[in-house]
C-alpha positions as CSV (number, residue, x, y, z in Angstrom):
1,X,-34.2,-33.9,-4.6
2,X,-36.6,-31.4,-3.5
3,X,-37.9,-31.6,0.2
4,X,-41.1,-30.0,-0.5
5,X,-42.6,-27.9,-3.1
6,X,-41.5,-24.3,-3.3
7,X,-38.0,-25.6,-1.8
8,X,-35.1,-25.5,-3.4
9,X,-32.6,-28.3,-4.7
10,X,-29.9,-29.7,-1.7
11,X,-27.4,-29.4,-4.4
12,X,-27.8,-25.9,-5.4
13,X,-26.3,-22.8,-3.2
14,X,-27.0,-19.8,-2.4
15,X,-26.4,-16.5,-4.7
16,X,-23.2,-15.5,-3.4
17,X,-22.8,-11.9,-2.2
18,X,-20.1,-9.1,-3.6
19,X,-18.0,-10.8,-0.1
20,X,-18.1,-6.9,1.4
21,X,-20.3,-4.9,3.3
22,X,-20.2,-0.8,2.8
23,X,-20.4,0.8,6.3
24,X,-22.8,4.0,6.8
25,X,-20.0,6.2,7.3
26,X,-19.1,5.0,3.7
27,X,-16.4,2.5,4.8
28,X,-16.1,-0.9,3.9
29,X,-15.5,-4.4,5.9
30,X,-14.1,-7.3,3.6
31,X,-16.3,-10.6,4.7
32,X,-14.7,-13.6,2.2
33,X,-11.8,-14.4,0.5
34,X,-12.8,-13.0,-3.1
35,X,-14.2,-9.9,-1.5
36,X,-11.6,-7.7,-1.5
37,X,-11.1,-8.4,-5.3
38,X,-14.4,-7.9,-5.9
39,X,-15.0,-4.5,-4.2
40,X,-11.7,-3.0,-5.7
41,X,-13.5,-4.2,-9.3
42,X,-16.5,-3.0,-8.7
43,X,-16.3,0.1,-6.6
44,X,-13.0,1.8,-6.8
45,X,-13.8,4.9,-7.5
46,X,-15.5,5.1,-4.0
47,X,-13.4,2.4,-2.0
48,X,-10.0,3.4,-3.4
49,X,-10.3,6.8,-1.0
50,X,-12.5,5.1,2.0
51,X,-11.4,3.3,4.9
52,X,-11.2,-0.9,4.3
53,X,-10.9,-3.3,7.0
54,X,-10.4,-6.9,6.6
55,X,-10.6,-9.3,9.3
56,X,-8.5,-12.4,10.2
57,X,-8.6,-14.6,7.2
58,X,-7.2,-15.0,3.6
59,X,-7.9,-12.4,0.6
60,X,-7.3,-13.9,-2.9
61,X,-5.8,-10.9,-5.6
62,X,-5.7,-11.8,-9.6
63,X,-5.7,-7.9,-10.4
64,X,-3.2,-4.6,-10.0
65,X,-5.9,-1.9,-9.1
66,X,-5.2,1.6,-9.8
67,X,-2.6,3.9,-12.0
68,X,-0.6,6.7,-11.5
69,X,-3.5,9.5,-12.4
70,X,-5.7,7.1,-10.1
71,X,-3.8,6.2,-6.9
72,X,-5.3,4.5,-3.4
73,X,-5.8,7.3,-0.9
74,X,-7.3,5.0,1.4
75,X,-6.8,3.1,4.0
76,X,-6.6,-0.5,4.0
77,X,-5.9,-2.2,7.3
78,X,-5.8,-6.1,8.7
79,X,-5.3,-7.8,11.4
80,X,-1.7,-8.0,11.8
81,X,-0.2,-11.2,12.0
82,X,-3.4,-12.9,10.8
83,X,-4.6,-11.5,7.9
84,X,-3.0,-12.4,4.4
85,X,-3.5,-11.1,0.6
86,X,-2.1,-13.7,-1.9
87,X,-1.2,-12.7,-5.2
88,X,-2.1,-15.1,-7.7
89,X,-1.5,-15.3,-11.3
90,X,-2.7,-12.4,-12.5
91,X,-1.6,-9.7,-10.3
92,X,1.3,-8.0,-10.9
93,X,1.5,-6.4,-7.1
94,X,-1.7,-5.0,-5.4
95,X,-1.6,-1.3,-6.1
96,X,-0.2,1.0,-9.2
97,X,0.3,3.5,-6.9
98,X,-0.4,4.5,-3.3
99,X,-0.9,8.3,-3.5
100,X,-0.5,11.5,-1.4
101,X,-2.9,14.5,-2.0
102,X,-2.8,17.5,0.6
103,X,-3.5,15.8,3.8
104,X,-4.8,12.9,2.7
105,X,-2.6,9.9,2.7
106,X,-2.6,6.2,1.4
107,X,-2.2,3.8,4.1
108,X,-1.8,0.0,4.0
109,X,-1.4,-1.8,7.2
110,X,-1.1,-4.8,9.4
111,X,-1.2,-7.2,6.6
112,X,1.0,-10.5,5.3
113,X,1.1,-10.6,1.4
114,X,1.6,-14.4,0.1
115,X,3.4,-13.9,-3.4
116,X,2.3,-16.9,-5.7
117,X,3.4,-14.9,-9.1
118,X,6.1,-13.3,-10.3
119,X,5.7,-9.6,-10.1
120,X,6.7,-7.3,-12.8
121,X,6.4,-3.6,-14.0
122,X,3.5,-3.0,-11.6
123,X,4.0,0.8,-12.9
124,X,5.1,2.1,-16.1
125,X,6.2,6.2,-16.6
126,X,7.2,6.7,-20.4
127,X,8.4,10.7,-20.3
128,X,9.1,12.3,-23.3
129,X,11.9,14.7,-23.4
130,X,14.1,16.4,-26.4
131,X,13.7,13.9,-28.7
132,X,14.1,10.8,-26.6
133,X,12.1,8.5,-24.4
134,X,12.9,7.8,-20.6
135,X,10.8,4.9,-19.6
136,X,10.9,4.1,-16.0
137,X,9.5,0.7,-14.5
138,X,8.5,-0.1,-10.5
139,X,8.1,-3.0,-9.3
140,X,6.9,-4.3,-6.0
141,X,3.9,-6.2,-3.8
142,X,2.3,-3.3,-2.3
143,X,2.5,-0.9,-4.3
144,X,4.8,-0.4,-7.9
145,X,5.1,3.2,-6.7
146,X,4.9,4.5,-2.8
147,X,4.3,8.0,-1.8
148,X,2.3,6.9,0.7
149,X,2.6,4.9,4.3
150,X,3.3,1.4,4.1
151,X,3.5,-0.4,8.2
152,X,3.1,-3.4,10.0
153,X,3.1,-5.6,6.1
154,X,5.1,-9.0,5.7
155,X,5.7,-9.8,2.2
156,X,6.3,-13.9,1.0
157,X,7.1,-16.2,-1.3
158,X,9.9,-17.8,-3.2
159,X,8.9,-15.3,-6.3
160,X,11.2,-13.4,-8.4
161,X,10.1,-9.4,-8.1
162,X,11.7,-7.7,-11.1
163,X,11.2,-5.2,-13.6
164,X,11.9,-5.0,-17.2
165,X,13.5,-3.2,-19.9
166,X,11.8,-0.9,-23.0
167,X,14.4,-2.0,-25.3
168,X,12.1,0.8,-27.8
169,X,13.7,3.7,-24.9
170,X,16.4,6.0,-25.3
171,X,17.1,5.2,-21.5
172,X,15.2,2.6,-19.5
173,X,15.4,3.2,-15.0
174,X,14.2,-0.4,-13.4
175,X,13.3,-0.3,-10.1
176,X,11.7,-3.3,-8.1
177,X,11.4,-4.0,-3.9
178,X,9.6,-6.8,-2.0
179,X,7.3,-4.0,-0.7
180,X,7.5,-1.0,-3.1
181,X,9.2,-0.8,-6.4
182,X,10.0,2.7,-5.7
183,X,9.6,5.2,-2.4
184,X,8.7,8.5,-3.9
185,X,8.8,11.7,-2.1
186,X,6.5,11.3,1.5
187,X,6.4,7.6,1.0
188,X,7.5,5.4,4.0
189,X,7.5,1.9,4.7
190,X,7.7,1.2,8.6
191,X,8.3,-2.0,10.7
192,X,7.8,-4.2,7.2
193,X,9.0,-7.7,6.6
194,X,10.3,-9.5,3.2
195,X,11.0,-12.8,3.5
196,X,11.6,-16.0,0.7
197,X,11.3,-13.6,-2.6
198,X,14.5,-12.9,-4.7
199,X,14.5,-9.4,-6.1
200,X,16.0,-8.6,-9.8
């Protein structure tokens, strides 16, 4: 029905928004669930090195967002103990790689991560060497790959975290964790939680 001309229909809504708001001092606060998705699809370039806050609430993931030429250097931060990423089908882990360059540091923090999908080769490194093939596989919720700071996070879920073989290799290195597949040189992971996930 329609109240009165020029008024819109009761059953339609409102054009959503992106579910994000970009700061002045080119940071960004997260406002809905999809948001976070959303802003990592549409603006990484930009919000992959800025400063991301989400508030209390839930953040739905269906994505992995970055690669090892293209790490986060942010810094992503919740509310600890009440804000919570879920992983949904879809995402195999939240980041490729959380990066190190000079001073500048990758940081998630203060956030649970609800595992609803099984995680697997978040990061793949094929290296060529004297006629063979070394292919080396991370695995994990945060990040595939860690050489940056991981604190505060709670990872669950009853979901098998693994990591696969390149049967096509010479040699094949699988590594998988509930928070990072792999802690690379300057990585930590401080005062971090994994809880219901079994590991392979």
């Amino acid at each position: 029905t329609v109240d009165r001309a020029g008024s819109r229909d009761d059953d339609d809504d409102e054009p959503e928004g992106p579910g994000y708001i970009k700061n002045d001092d080119n940071s960004y606060t997260v406002t809905s669930s999809n948001g976070l998705q959303n802003l990592f699809t549409r603006e990484w370039a930009e919000a992959s090195k800025a400063t991301i806050t989400l508030l209390a609430g839930n953040y739905n993931i269906s994505s992995t967002f970055g690669s090892e030429d293209d790490p986060f250097l942010g810094t992503l931060t919740g509310q600890k103990g009440s804000t919570t990423i879920t992983l949904q089908a879809g995402s195999n882990g939240l980041f490729v790689q959380i990066g190190k360059s000079g001073s500048t540091v990758g940081t998630v923090e203060n956030i649970t991560f609800n595992v609803q999908t099984d995680i697997t080769n978040t990061s793949t490194i094929s290296v060529p060497s004297q006629g063979m093939t070394a292919t080396y596989f991370y695995a994990g919720t945060v990040a595939g790959y860690n050489c940056g700071e991981i604190t505060g996070c709670t990872v669950t879920g009853g979901t098998i975290i693994s990591a696969n073989k390149d049967d096509n290799a010479s040699t094949s290195w699988n590594y998988a964790g509930g928070i990072a597949g792999y802690n690379g040189t300057g990585g930590t992971i401080t005062d971090c939680t994994v809880t219901g996930c079994t590991i392979t």
